[in-house]
C-alpha positions in Angstrom: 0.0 0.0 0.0 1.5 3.3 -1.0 1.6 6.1 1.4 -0.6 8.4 -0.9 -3.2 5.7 0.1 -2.6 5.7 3.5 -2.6 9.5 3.5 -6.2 9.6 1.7 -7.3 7.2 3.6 -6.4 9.3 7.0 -7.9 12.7 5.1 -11.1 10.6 4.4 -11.3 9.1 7.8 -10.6 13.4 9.1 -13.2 14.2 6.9 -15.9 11.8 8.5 -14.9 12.5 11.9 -15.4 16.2 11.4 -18.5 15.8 9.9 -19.2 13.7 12.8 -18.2 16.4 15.1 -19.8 18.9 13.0 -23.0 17.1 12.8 -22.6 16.5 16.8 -21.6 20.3 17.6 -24.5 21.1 15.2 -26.9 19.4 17.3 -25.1 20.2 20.5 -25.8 24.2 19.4 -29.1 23.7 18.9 -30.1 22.1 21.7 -27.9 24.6 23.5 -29.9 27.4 21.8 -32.8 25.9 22.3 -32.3 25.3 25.7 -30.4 28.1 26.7 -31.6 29.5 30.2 -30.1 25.9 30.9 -26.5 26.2 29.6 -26.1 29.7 29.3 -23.7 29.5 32.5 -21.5 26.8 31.1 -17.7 27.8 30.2 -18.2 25.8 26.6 -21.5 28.2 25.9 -20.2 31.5 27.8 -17.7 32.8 24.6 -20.5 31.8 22.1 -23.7 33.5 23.5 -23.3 36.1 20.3 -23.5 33.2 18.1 -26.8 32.4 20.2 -28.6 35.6 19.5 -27.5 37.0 23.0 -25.6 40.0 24.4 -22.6 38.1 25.8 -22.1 41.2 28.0 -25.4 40.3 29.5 -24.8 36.7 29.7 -21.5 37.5 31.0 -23.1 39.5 34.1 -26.0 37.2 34.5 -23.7 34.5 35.1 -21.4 35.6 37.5 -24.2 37.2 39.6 -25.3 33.7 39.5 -22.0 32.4 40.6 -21.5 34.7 43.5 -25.0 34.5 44.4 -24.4 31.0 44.9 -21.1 31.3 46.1 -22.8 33.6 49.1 -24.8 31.4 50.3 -21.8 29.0 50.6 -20.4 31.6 52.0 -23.3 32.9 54.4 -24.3 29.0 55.7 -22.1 29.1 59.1 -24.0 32.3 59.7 -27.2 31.0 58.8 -26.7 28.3 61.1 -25.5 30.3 63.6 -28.7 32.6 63.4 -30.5 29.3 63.2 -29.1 28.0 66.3 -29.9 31.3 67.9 -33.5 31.2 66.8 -33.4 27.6 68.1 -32.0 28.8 71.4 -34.4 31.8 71.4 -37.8 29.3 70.6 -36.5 27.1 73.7 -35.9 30.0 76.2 -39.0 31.5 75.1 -40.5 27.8 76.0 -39.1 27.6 79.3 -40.2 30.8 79.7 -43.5 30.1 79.1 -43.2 26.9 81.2 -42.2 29.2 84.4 -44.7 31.5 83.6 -47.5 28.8 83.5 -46.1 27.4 87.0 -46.3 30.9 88.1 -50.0 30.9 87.4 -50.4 27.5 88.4 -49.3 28.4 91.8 -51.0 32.0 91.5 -54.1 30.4 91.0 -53.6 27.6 93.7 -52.5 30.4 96.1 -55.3 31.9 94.9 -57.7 29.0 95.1 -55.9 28.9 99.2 -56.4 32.2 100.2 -59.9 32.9 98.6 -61.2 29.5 101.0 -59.3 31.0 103.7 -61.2 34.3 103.3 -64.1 33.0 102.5 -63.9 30.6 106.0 -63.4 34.2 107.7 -66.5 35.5 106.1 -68.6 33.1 107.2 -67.1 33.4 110.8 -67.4 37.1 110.3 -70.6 36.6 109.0 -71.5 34.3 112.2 -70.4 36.7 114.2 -72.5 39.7 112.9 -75.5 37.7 113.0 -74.6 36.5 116.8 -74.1 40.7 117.2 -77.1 41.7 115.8 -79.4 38.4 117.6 -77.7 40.0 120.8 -78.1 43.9 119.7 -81.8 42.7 119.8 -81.9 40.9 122.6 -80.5 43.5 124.5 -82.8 46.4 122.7 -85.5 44.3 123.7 -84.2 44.1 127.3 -83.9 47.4 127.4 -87.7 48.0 125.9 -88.3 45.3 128.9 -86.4 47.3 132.2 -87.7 51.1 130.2 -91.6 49.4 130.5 -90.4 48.0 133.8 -88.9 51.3 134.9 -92.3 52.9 133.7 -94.6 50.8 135.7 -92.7 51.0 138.7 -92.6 54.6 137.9 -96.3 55.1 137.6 -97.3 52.7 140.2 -94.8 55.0 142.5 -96.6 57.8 141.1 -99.9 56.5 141.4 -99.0 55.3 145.0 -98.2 58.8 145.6 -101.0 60.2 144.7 -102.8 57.7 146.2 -101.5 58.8 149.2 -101.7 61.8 148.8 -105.3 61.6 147.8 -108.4 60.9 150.0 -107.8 57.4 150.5 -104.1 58.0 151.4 -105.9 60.2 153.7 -107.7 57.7 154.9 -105.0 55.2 155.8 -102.6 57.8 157.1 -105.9 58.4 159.5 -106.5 55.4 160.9 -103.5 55.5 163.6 -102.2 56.1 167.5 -99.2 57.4 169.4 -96.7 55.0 169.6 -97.2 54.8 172.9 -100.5 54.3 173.6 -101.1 51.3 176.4 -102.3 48.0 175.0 -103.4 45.7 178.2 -102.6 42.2 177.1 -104.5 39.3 177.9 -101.8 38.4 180.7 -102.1 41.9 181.9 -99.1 43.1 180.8 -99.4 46.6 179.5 -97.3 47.5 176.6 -97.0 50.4 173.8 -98.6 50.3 170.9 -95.6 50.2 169.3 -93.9 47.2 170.7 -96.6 45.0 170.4 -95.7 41.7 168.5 -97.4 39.6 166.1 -99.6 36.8 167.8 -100.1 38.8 171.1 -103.9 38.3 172.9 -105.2 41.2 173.5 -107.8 41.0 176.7 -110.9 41.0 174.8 -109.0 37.2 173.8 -108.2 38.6 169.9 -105.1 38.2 168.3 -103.0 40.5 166.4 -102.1 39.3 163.4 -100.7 42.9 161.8 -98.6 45.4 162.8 -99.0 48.8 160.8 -95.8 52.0 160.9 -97.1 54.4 158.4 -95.9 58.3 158.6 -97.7 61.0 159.8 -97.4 65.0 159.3 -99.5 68.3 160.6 -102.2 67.5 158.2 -103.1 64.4 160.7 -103.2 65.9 164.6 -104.3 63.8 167.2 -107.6 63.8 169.2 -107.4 62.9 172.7 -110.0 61.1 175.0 -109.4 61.0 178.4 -109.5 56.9 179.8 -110.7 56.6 182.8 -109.2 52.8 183.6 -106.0 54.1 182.1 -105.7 57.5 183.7 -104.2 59.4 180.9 -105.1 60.4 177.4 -105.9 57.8 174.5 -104.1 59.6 171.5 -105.5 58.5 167.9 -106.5 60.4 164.8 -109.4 61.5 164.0 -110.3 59.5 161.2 -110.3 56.1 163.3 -113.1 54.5 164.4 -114.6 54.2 167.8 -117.3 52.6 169.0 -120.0 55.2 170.2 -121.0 54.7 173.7 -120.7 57.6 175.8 -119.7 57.5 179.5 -123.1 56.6 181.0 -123.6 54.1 178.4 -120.1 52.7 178.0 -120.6 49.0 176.8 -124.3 49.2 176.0 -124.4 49.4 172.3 -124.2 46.3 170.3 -120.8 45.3 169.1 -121.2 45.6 165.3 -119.5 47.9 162.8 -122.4 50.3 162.3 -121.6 51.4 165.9 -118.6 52.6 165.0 -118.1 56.2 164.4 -114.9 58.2 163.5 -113.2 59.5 166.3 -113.6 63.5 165.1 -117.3 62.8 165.4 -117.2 61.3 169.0 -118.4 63.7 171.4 -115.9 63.0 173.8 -112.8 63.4 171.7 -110.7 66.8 171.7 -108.6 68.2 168.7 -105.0 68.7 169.5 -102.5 70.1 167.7 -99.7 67.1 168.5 -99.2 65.0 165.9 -95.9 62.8 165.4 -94.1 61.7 162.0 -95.1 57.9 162.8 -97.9 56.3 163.2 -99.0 52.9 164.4 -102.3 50.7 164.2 -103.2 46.8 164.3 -104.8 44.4 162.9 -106.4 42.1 164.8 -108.3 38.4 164.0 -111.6 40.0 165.1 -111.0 43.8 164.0 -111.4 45.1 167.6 -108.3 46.8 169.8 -109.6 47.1 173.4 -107.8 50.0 175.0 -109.1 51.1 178.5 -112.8 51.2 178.8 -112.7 51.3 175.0 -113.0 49.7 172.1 -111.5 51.0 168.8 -111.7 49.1 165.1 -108.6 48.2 163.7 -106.8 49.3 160.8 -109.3 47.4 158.5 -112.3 49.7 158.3 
């Protein structure tokens, strides 16, 4: 074989692998050019973006905006971690913060739950106690509405003794006395005063005494006196007192009965005096007769 051959056999073999690698870098361009968002970054498609239709210039910028863009965030990821980490950090602080602050008003609202029972417990003593205050307050106005009527009856009855006594019948009463010491003969024959006799003495006329009368006297009640013949000496009494009306010649004749009896101011043989004493003494005796001398007098009870 002669080396022309082998050299036109090379140069044919050149020729088909160019067409080859035309016909591949013809299809390579137009899927580049048809896909070019895709490749325009790559080194082989950079130089020919003119070719493409496209303002290398453009490209060129595009590109390495793209680069460094992604170069940054390369760059920037320790700090994005880091400002993850710290947001990390930050969400779990801001959990146990909100972990303490929901004990806080877990215990705030226990405490709460405490005290509120413990006041309310105090309340209802308190409220115990005000209505144990008031039942008392009312107990003790009505008391007091009690001892005030109290006060005021005892008032008016001591006013209405008063005037009572003041009045005719206290007139009366006051009336119907002796001296203290006018002689009472006693069934033994003892002579005593008036005024020291004693409850359940016999008198001679064989009554007992069963009451024993000290009231007070003044000026408005002077004695009358009638002269006793068995005593010797004057009988003292006032003059609203009752004596039986016999007179000296007829002593003892009338009958014994109350219609006999007349006060001592109208007794013929009684005198006004002007004595009179501030107390006064009378009887009461089972038969309503006091014997003194030769005569006999009712007793307090007329």
């Amino acid at each position: 074989m002669k080396f022309s051959d082998m050299i036109l056999a090379l140069l044919i073999i050149l020729i088909f692998v160019g067409m080859y690698v035309f016909s591949i870098i013809s299809v390579g361009l137009k899927n580049i050019k048809k896909d070019w968002p895709k490749y325009r970054c790559n080194p082989m498609a950079m130089p020919l973006a003119g070719q493409f239709g496209f303002d290398p210039i453009e490209n060129f910028t595009f590109c390495i905006t793209k680069m460094q863009s992604n170069a940054m965030g390369f760059f920037l990821e320790p700090i994005h971690f880091i400002v993850g980490m710290m947001g990390n950090l930050g969400k779990e602080l801001s959990e146990a913060i909100n972990m303490v602050r929901n004990v806080i008003a877990y215990i705030r609202g226990m405490v709460g739950n405490i005290v509120g029972d413990i006041f309310g417990v105090f309340m209802n003593i308190l409220i115990q106690i005000q209505t144990i205050m008031i039942k008392i307050k009312d107990l003790a106005m009505k008391m007091v509405g009690v001892m005030t009527t109290t006060m005021y009856i005892i008032g008016t009855s001591m006013k209405l003794g008063k005037s009572i006594w003041a009045g005719p019948i206290g007139g009366i009463l006051r009336t119907l006395c002796f001296k203290g010491t006018t002689p009472i003969t006693l069934k033994s024959g003892k002579q005593v005063s008036i005024k020291d006799i004693n409850l359940g003495d016999t008198l001679t006329n064989n009554s007992s005494v069963i009451g024993l009368l000290k009231l007070k006297g003044d000026k408005s009640n002077p004695y009358y006196k009638i002269w006793s013949r068995d005593l010797e000496d004057y009988i003292y009494v006032t003059g609203e007192h009752r004596i039986l009306n016999n007179e000296e010649d007829d002593i003892r004749k009338l009958d014994d009965i109350f219609e006999n009896y007349i006060k001592v101011s109208s007794y013929g043989n009684a005198e006004k005096t002007n004595k009179h004493d501030t107390e006064l003494y009378c009887l009461i005796t089972s038969d309503h007769r006091i014997p003194i001398g030769e005569y006999t007098f009712w007793d307090w009870e007329d």
